[in-house]
Every structure is written in structure tokens, then in C-alpha cells.
C-alpha positions as CSV (number, residue, x, y, z in Angstrom):
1,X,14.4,-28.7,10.8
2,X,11.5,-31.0,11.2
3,X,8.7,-30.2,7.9
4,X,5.1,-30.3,9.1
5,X,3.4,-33.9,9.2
6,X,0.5,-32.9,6.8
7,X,3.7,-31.5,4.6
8,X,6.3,-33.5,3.0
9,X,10.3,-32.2,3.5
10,X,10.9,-32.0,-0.1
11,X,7.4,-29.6,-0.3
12,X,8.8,-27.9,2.6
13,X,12.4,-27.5,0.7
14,X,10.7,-26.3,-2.3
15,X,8.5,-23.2,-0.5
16,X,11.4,-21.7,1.6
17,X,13.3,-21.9,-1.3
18,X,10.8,-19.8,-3.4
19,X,10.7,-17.8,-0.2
20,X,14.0,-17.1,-0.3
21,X,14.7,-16.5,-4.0
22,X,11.8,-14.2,-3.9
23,X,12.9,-11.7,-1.2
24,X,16.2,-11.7,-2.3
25,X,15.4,-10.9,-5.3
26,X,13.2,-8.1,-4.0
27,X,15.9,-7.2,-2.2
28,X,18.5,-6.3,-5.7
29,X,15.3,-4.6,-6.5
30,X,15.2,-2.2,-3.9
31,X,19.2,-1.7,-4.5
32,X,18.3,-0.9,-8.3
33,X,15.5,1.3,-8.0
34,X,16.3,2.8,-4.9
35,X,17.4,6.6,-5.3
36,X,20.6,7.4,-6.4
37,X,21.9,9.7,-4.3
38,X,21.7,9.3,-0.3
39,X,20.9,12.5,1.6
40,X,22.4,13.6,4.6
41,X,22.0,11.1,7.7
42,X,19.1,13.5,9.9
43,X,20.3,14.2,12.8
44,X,19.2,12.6,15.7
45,X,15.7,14.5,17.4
46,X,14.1,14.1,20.5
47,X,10.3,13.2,20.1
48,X,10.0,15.5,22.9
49,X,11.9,18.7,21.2
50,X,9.2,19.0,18.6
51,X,6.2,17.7,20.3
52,X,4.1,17.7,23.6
53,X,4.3,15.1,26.3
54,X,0.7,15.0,25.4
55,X,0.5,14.7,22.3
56,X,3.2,11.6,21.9
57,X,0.9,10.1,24.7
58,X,-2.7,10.1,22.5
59,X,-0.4,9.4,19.2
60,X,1.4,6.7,21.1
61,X,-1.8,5.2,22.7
62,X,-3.8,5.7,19.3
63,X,-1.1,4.2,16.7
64,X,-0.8,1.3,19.2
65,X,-4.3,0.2,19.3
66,X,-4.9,0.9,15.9
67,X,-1.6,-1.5,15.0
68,X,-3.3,-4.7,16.9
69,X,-6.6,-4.2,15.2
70,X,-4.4,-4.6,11.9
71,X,-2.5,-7.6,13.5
72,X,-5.2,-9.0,14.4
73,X,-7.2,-8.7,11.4
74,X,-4.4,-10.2,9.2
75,X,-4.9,-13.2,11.7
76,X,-8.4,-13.8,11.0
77,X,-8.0,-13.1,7.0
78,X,-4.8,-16.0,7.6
79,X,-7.0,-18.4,9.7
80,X,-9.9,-17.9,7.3
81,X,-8.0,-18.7,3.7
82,X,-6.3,-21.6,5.3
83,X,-9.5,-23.3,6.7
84,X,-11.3,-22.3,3.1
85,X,-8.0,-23.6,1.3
86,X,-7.6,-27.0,3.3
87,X,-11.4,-27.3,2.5
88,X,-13.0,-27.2,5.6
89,X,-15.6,-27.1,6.9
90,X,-17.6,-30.0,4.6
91,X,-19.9,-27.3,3.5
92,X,-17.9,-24.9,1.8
93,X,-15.7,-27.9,0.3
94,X,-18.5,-29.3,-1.0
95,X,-19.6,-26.1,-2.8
96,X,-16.1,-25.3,-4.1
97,X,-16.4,-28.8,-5.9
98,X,-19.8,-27.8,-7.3
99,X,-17.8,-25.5,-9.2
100,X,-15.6,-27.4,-11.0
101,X,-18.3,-28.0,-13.9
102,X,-17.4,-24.8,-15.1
103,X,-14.1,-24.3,-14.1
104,X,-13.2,-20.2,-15.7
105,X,-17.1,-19.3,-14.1
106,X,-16.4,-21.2,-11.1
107,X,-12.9,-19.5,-10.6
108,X,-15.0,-16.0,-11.2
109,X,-17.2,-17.2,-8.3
110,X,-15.1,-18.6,-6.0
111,X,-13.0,-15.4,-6.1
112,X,-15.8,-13.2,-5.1
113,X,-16.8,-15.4,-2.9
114,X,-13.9,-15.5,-1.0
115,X,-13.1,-11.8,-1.0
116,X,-16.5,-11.0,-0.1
117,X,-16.1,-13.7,3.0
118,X,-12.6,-12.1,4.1
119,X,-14.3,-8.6,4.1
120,X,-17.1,-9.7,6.6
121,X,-14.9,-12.2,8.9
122,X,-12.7,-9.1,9.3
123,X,-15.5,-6.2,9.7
124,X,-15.2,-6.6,13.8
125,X,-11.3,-5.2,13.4
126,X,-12.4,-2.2,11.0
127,X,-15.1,-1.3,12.7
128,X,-13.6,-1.1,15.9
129,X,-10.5,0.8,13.7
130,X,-13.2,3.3,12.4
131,X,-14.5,4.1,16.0
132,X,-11.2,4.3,17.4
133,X,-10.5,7.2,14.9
134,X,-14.0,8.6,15.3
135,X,-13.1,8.8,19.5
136,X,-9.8,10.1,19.2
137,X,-10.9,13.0,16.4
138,X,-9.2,12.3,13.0
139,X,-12.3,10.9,11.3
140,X,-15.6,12.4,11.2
141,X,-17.5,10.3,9.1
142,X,-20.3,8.3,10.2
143,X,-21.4,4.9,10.6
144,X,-23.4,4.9,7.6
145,X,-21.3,6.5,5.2
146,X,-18.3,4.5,6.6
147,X,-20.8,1.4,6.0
148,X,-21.2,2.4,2.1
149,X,-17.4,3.1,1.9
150,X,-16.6,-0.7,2.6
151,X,-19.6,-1.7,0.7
152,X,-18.4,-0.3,-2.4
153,X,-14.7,-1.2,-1.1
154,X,-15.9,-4.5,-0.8
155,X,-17.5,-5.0,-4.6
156,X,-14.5,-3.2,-6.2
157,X,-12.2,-5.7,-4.5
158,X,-14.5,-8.8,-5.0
159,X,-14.6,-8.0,-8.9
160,X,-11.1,-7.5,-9.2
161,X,-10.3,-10.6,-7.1
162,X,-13.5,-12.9,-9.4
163,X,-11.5,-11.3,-12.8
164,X,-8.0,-12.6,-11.5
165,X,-9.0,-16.0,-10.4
166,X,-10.4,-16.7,-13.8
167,X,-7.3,-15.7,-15.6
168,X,-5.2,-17.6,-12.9
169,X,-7.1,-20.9,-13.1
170,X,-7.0,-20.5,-17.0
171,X,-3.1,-19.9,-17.2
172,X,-2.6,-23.0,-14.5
173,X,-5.2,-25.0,-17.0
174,X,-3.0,-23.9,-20.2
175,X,0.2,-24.3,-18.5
176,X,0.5,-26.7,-15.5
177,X,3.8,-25.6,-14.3
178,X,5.0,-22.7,-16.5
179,X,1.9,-20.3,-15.5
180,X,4.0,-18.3,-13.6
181,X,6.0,-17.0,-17.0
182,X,2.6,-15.9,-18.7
183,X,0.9,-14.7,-15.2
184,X,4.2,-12.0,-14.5
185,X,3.4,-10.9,-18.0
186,X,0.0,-10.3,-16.5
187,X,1.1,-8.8,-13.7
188,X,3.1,-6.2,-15.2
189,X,0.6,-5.3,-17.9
190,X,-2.1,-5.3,-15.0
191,X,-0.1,-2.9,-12.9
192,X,0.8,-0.2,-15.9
193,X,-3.2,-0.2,-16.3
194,X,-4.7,0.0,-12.8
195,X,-2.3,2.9,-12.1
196,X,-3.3,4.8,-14.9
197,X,-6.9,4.2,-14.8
198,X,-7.4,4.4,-10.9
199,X,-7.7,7.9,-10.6
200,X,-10.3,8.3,-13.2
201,X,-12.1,5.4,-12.6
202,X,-11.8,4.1,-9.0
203,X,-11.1,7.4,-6.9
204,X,-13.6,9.6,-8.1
205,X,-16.1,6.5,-7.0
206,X,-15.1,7.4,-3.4
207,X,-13.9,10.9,-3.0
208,X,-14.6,14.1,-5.2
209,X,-11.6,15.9,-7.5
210,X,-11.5,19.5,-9.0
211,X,-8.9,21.1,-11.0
212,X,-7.5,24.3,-9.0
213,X,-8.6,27.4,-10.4
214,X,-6.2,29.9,-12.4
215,X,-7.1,32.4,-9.4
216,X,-5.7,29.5,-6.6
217,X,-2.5,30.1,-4.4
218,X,-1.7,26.2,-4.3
219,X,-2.1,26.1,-8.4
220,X,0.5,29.3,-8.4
221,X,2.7,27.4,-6.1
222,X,2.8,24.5,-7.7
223,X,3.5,26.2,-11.0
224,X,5.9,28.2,-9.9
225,X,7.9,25.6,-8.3
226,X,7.1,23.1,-11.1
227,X,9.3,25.9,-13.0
228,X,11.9,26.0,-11.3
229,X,12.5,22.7,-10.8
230,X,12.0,22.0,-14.5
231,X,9.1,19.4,-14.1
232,X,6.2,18.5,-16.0
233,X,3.6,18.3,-13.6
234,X,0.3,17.3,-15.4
235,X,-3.4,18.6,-13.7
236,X,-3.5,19.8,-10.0
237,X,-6.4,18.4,-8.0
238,X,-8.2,19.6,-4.9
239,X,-9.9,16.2,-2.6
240,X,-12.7,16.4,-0.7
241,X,-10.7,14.5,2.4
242,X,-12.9,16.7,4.7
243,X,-15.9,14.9,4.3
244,X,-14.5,11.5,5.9
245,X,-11.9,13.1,8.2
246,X,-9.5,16.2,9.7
247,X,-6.3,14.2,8.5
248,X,-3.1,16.6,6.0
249,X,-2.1,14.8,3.1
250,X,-0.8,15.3,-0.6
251,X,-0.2,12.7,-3.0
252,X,1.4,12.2,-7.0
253,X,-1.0,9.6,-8.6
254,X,-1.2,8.1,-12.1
255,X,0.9,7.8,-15.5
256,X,0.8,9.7,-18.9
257,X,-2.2,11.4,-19.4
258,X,-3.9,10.8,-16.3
259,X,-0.7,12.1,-13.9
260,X,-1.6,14.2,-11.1
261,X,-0.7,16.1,-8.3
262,X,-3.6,15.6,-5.6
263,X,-3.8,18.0,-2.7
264,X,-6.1,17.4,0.3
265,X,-8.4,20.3,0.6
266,X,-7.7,20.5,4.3
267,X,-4.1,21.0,3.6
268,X,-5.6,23.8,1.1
269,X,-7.3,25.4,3.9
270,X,-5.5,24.9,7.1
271,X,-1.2,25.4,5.6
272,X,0.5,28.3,5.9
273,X,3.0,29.3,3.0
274,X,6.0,27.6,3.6
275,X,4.1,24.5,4.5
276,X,2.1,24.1,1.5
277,X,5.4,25.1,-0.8
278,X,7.3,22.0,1.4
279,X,4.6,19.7,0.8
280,X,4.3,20.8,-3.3
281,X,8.2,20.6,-3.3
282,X,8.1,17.1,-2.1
283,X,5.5,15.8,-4.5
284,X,7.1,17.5,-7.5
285,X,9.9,15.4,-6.0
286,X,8.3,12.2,-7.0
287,X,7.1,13.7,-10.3
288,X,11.1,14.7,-11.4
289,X,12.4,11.3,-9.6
290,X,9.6,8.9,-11.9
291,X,8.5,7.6,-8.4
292,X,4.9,6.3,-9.9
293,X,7.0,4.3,-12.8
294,X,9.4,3.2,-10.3
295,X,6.8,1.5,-8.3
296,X,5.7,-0.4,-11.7
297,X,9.2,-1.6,-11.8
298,X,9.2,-3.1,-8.4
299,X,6.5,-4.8,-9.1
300,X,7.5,-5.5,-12.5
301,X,10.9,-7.4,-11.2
302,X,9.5,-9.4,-8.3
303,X,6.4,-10.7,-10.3
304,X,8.1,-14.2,-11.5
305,X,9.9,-15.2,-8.2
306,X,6.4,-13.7,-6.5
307,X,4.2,-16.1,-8.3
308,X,6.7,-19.3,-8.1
309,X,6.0,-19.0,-4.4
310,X,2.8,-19.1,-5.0
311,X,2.8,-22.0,-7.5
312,X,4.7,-23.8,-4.5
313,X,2.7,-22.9,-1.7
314,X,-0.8,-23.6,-3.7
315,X,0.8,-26.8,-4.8
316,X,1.4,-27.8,-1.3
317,X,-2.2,-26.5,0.1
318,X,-4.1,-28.2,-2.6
319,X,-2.4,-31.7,-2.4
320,X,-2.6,-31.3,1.3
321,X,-6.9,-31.0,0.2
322,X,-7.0,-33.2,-2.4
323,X,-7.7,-30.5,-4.9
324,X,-6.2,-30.1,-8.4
325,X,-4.3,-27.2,-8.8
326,X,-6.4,-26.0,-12.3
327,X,-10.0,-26.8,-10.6
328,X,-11.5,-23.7,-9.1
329,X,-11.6,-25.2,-5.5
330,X,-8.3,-24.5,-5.8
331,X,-8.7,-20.4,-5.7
332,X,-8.4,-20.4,-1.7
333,X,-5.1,-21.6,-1.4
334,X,-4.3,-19.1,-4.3
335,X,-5.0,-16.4,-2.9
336,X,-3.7,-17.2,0.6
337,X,-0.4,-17.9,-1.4
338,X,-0.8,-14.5,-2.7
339,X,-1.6,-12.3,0.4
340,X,1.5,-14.6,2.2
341,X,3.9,-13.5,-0.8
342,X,2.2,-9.8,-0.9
343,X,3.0,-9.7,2.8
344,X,6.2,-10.8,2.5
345,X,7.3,-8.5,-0.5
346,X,5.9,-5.7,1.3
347,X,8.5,-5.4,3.8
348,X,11.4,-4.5,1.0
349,X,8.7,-2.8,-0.9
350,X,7.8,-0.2,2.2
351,X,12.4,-0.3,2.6
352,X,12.0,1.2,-1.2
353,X,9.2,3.4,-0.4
354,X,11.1,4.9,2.6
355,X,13.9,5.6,0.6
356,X,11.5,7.5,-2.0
357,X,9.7,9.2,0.3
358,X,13.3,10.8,2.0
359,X,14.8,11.3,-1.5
360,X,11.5,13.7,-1.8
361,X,12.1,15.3,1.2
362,X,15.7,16.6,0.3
363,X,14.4,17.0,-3.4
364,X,11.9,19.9,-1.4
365,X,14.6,21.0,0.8
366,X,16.7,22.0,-2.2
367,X,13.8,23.4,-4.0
368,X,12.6,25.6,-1.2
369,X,15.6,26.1,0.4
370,X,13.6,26.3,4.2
371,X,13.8,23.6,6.2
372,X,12.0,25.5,8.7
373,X,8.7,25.2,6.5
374,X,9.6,20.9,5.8
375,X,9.9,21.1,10.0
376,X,6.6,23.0,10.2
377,X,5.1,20.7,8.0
378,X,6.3,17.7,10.1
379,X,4.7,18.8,13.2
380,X,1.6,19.5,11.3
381,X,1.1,16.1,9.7
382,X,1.6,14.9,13.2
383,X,-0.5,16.8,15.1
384,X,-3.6,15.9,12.5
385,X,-3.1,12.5,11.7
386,X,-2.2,11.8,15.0
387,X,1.0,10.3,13.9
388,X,3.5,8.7,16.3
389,X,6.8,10.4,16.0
390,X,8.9,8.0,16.7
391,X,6.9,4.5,16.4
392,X,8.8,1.1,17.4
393,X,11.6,0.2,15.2
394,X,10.2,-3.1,14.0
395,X,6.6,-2.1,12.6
396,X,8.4,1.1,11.5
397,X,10.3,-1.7,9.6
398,X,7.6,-3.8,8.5
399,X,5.1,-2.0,7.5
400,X,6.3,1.9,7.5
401,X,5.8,3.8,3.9
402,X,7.3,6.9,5.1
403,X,10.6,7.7,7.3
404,X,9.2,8.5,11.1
405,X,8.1,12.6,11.8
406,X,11.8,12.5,14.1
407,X,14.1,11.4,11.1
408,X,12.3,13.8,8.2
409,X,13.1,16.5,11.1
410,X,16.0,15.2,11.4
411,X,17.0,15.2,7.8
412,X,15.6,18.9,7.4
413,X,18.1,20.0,10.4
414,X,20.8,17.9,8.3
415,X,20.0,20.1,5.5
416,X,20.4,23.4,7.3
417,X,23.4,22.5,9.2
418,X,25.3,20.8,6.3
419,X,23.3,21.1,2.8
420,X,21.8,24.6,3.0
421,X,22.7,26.0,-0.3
């Protein structure tokens, strides 16, 4: 294989290799964390048995468009960090230099100054995302509230992004080659703390929580089936999801003292019985299965192989500038490394999720014992969040969290044919 001209073979040799090494060892990670027992295979379901012709045709249509706005706005981030990271155009090289006098302040500046430039090159793609979901009925929020939500989106991300360049240009001052080792360390300790202090301190910046009330059905049902299932479940929180859109959703979020079950208050309003005790079911799944401390691992395990691909690929993009890799110019390539590698580790990272998400389903079947309700449920989150049913196979592979509305049917009617207790 021939490298690129503005990249020798040996550079080339080194990258794939880190390439490699990392998703393989992503890869024993997904093996090691993944769920220990393997449900039943579903059965295989006909999008067309559970749904309307209709409604797979405005999912279908909907999911499809929505996918190329994301394609293409990954493409614009890409081409934007490379052309920053080769330091082009003479402008913006120029004022990445300027910024080597102080090279931890001008990391912090270069970091915003990047995110903050990725956010407006790809505002075209999220607008025309937000009005797609506007037109086709899941979102009602408007223009100006959706306007504020990236704003503050945008200054959360562009501090976070200013606070790790600084501590990545520091560590590659400090330790030339061996950054990596110190930065995993980092990693991991950053991880444990953002997921403990996000839903005290970044979600209620966006969205609204309350406690459910002693007197509230959901609270009962999720104390009742906490009970049984013999799992400590932490606080029960109502979302104010309504105000931005008509979408069903239920989350498990946080570690130790700040765990917590999150319901969407239009699932509150809007699910019958059995559906709200399937979607509590599967949520105290993930609290019994660890599934928020399982992430951490992930994360924890590809962190060194991660950021060796990075070291490589910065390398590489810096020579290929003329830019040392400790200077702050330097943060571009960085961070394109990093959102290549995040891409990247994302696709065995979504493999784990699925297999999460589908060990949660059969933890609910068991615990409910109705896999009419998880079927009910199903059709619900579909019909709301205008889900496709059954979405292409490869971005289903790429970039799916969950398993598709046809196999979680699937695996209920598995249940009641084969594991029904």
C-alpha cells in the first residue's frame, strides 16, 4: 500500500498500527464487560406486523434525512480540524503561533477557539436537523430556545475542550512521548467525575428535575419493583422533556450519591401500566447490572491504546505543519486525533451498549413477567420518537446504542415462547 506523499511509510506504519491495537483492544473490552449471560435469540418480526405502512414510511423518510445531516456534519467538523491542524489558511496559522508565548494559556485558548469554530461551521446541519424534527412533529421547541440550547451547549463544550488542551499540552511538555501513561490516568479519573457530577451540575443547566412525590404511581412502581428485584435504586426523577419535544424516554444516570433513575414526564403522562412497569423494569436493569460503572470501565481500558493513536496521528499532522507537538498550535491536530479515535472506538462502544441495553430488556422481562407490556412499550417509543424499526444494518452497526424496535420485539416474543417463567 502506497503511504500518502505529504506522509512518510514508516508514519503511516506507526498510525494503523495504533489503529489497530486500539480497536482490538476495544474489542477484548466489549468481550469482558459485555453481559454475562446471552438472552434468547428474538425471533425474527416483520416491521410490518407491529407497525403501519405509514408509519415505517415517515420513520424511514425521517431517520434517513436526519442520518445525512449527521454524515455530513461529521464531514465539515473533519475538513475543518484538518485545514486548522495543517495550519491553513495563513491567518489562523499565524494566530496559533501567536500563542506559543504562553504555551498552558494559549492551549486554553486554542481549545475554545476551536470548539467554538466547529460549533458554528456545523450550525447549517443542526439547524436544518432541528427543523426537520420541528416539520415532522417530535420537537416543539422553537428557534430561539433551540438557539440558547446550543449556546450554552456550545460554552459547556468550549470550557471543557480549553481545560483539556491545557492539561494535554502540559503532559506532552512534561513527557514528550510517555504523555499518554499520565493522560489515561486522566482520562479515567475525568470520567468517574463528569458522570457523577453531570446530573447535578450540567443537566439541570438545560432541563428541569423533581423528585416524585410519595403520592406518585411511577415512584410506587419503581419501589415496588426495586423490591423485588432486590436493587438499590437511589432518587427517582421526573424531566421536563415536554418543553423541547413529544419524544418517550427513561434513563439511569450518575454514580454513588448522585445515582438516579430519570423518567421523562411524557412517559409519566402518556404510559399505561404495563408500559411504565417495562420501562422501570429495564432501567432497574442497568441499576442491578452496574451498567453506569461499566461504561467507566470501557472507557477506562481503551484510554492508553486511545491516546497512543493520538500521539501518532498528532505527531504526523504536526510534522506534516511544521508545529511542535508541545506548542499550542499543535491543539488542532489534537483534537482531530481525538474525535478520529472517539469515532472509531465508538463503533465497539455502541456493540457494548447494544448488548447492555438487550441484557435490560430480558432483565424487565423476568421482572414483570409480560412481554406484552415490553411489546407495547416498543411500539410506543416508535410511534413518538419516530424511530425506524428496522434501520439499515450498517448504521445500525455503527452508530446504534440500542438493538432495533423489530429485535427488542423479537426478544420479548423469545421470552414468551421459550423463557416465560
Amino acid at each position: 500500500m502506497r503511504s500518502p506523499g505529504w506522509m512518510p511509510r514508516s508514519t503511516v506504519a506507526r498510525v494503523g498500527g495504533a489503529a489497530v491495537a486500539m480497536v482490538l483492544v476495544a474489542e477484548a473490552a466489549v468481550w469482558l464487560l459485555g453481559p454475562g449471560d446471552e438472552p434468547p435469540a428474538p425471533v425474527p418480526v416483520a416491521a410490518g406486523d407491529y407497525f403501519g405502512q405509514a408509519q415505517i414510511e415517515r420513520a424511514t423518510d425521517y431517520r434517513d434525512g436526519q442520518r445525512w445531516l449527521m454524515y455530513a456534519g461529521l464531514a465539515i467538523e473533519g475538513a475543518v480540524l484538518l485545514t486548522v491542524a495543517l495550519g491553513r489558511p495563513a491567518p489562523v496559522r499565524r494566530a496559533l503561533a501567536r500563542l506559543g508565548a504562553r504555551p498552558i494559556l494559549g492551549a486554553v485558548a486554542a481549545g475554545a477557539g476551536v470548539s467554538l469554530l466547529v460549533t458554528v461551521v456545523t450550525l447549517p446541519t443542526s439547524l436544518a436537523a432541528h427543523e426537520r424534527a420541528v416539520d415532522a412533529g417530535i420537537s416543539t421547541q422553537s428557534l430561539g430556545s433551540w438557539a440558547w440550547d446550543v449556546a450554552r451547549s456550545a460554552a459547556i463544550t468550549a470550557a471543557i475542550t480549553a481545560a483539556g488542551a491545557a492539561l494535554l499540552i502540559a503532559l506532552v511538555r512534561r513527557f514528550p512521548r510517555g504523555w499518554w501513561a499520565p493522560g489515561s490516568v486522566a482520562v479515567a479519573g475525568l470520567a468517574v467525575v463528569f458522570v457523577w457530577i453531570a446530573p447535578v451540575v450540567l443537566a439541570p443547566v438545560f432541563n428541569r428535575f423533581e423528585t416524585l412525590g410519595h403520592g406518585s404511581r411511577a415512584r410506587a412502581e419503581v419501589l415496588e419493583l426495586g423490591r423485588r428485584a432486590g436493587v438499590e435504586i437511589g432518587d427517582v426523577y421526573r424531566v421536563d422533556a415536554s418543553r423541547r419535544g413529544r419524544s418517550l424516554n427513561a434513563y439511569v444516570d450518575g454514580i454513588g450519591s448522585t445515582k438516579r433513575v430519570v423518567l421523562y414526564d411524557n412517559l409519566l403522562a402518556q404510559a399505561e401500566r404495563p408500559v411504565l412497569r417495562s420501562v422501570v423494569a429495564h432501567e432497574l436493569g442497568h441499576v442491578a447490572h452496574d451498567d453506569v460503572p461499566r461504561g467507566i470501565a470501557f472507557v477506562v481500558i481503551v484510554a492508553p491504546l486511545g491516546l497512543i493513536f493520538v500521539r501518532e496521528l498528532s505527531r504526523a499532522l504536526a510534522r506534516r505543519a511544521g508545529i511542535e507537538p508541545g506548542a499550542p498550535a499543535a491543539v488542532p491536530a489534537y483534537l482531530l486525533a481525538i474525535t478520529l479515535a472517539t469515532l472509531i472506538l465508538n463503533v465497539p462502544g455502541n456493540q457494548l451498549s447494544r448488548e447492555i441495553e438487550a441484557s435490560a430488556d430480558q432483565f424487565s422481562l423476568e421482572l414483570t413477567d409480560d412481554p406484552r407490556g415490553m411489546i407495547e412499550l416498543q411500539r410506543q417509543l416508535a410511534r413518538a420518537n419516530l424511530s425506524d424499526p428496522d434501520p439499515p444494518a450498517l448504521p445500525s452497526l455503527l452508530f446504534g446504542t440500542h438493538p432495533t424496535k423489530v429485535d427488542r420485539i423479537g426478544a420479548a416474543l423469545a421470552y414468551e415462547r421459550e423463557g416465560r417463567s
